[in-house]
Rosetta silent file (secondary structure, phi, psi, omega in degrees, C-alpha in Angstrom):
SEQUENCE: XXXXXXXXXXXXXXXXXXXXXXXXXXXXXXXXXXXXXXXXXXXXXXXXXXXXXXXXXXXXXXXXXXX
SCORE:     score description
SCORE:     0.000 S_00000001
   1 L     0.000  126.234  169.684   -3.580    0.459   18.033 S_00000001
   2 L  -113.202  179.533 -174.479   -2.113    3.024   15.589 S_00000001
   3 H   -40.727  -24.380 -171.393   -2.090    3.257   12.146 S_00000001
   4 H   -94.180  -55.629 -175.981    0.897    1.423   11.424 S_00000001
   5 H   -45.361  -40.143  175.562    0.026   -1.475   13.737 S_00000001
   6 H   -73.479  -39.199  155.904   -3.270   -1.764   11.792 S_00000001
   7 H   -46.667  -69.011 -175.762   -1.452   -1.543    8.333 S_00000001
   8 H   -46.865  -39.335 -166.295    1.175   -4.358    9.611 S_00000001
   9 L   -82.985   -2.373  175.675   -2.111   -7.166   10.729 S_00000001
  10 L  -128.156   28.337  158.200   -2.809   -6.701    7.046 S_00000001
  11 L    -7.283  154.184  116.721    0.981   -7.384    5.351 S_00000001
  12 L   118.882  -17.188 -167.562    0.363   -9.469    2.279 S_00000001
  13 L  -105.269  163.097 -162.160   -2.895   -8.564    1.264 S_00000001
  14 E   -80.618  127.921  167.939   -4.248   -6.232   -1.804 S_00000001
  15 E  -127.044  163.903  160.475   -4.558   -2.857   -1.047 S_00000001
  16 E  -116.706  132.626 -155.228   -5.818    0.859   -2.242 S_00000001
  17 E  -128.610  122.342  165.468   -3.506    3.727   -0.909 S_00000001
  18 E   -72.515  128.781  153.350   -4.910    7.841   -1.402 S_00000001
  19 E  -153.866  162.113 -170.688   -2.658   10.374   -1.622 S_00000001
  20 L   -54.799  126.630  167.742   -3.577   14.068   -2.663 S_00000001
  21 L    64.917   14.413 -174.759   -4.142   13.952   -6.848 S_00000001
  22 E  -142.099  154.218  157.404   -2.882    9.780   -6.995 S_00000001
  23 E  -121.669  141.843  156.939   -4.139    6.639   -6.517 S_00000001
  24 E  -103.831  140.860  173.364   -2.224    3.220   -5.623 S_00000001
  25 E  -124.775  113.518  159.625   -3.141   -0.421   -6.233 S_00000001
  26 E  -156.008 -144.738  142.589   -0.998   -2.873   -4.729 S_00000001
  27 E   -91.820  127.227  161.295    0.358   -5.482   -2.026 S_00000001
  28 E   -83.754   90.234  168.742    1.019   -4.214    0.943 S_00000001
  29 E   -26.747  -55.685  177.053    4.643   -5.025    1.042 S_00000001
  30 E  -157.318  130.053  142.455    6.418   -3.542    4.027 S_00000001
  31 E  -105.872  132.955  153.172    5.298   -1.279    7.103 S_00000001
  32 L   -57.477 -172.265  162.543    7.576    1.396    8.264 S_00000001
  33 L  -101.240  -32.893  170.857    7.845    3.593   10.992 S_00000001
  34 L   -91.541  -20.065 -162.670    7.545    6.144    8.075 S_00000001
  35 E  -128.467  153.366  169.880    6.418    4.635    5.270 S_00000001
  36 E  -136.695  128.970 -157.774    4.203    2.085    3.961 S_00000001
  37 E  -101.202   94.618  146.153    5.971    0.279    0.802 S_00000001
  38 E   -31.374  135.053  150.113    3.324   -1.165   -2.215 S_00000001
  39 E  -114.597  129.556 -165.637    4.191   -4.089   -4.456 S_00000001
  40 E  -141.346  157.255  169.195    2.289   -3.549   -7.423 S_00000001
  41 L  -123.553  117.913 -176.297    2.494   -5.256  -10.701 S_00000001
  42 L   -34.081  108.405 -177.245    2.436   -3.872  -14.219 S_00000001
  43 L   -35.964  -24.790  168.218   -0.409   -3.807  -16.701 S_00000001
  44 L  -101.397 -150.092 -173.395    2.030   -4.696  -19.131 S_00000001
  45 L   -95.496  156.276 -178.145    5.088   -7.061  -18.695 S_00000001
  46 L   151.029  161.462 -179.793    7.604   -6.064  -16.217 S_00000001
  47 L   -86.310  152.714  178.842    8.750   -7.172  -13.035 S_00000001
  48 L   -53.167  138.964  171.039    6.711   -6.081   -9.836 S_00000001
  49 E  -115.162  142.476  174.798    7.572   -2.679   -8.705 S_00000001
  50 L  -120.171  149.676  158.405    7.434   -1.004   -5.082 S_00000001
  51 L   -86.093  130.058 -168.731    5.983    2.179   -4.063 S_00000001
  52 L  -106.160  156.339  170.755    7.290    3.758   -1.011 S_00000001
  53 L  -135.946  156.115  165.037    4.434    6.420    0.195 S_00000001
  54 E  -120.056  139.337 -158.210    4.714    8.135    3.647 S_00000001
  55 H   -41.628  -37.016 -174.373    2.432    8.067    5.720 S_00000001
  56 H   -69.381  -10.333  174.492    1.900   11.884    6.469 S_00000001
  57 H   -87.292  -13.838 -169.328    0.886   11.939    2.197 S_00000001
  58 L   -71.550  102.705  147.595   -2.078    8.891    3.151 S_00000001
  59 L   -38.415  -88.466 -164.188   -5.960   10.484    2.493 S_00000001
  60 L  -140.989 -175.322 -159.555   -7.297    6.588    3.255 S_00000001
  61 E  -167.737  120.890 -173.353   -6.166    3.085    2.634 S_00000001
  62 E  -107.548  133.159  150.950   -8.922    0.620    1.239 S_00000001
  63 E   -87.702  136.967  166.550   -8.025   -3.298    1.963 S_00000001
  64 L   -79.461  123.913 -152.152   -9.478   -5.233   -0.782 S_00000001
  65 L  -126.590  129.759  158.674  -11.342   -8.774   -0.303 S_00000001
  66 L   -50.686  135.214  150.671   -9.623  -11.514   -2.463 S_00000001
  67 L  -101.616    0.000    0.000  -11.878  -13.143   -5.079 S_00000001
């Protein structure tokens, strides 16, 4: 299984995404062959926004249990 195949079984669900000095909170939105694309929604009002990150910038990737 590689990383993207293991990304992809968890489509839809809340994630935490690493990258060197940032952190992401979102839905994971789309896997790539390069990329893995966030939907994340704004502390304030605003429409959901995606994050594209590529993969070769990912430290770790936390999946998040629903409450």
């Amino acid at each position: 299984m590689t990383f993207q195949e293991m990304l992809a079984s968890f489509l839809g669900r809340l994630a935490e995404v690493a990258v060197p000095n940032q952190f992401f909170e979102g839905t994971i939105y789309r896997v790539g062959t390069l990329n893995l694309t966030l939907q994340s929604i704004p502390p304030i009002y605003g429409p959901p926004t995606e994050t594209v990150i590529p993969y070769i910038n990912i430290d770790y990737v936390r999946i998040l249990v629903s409450a």
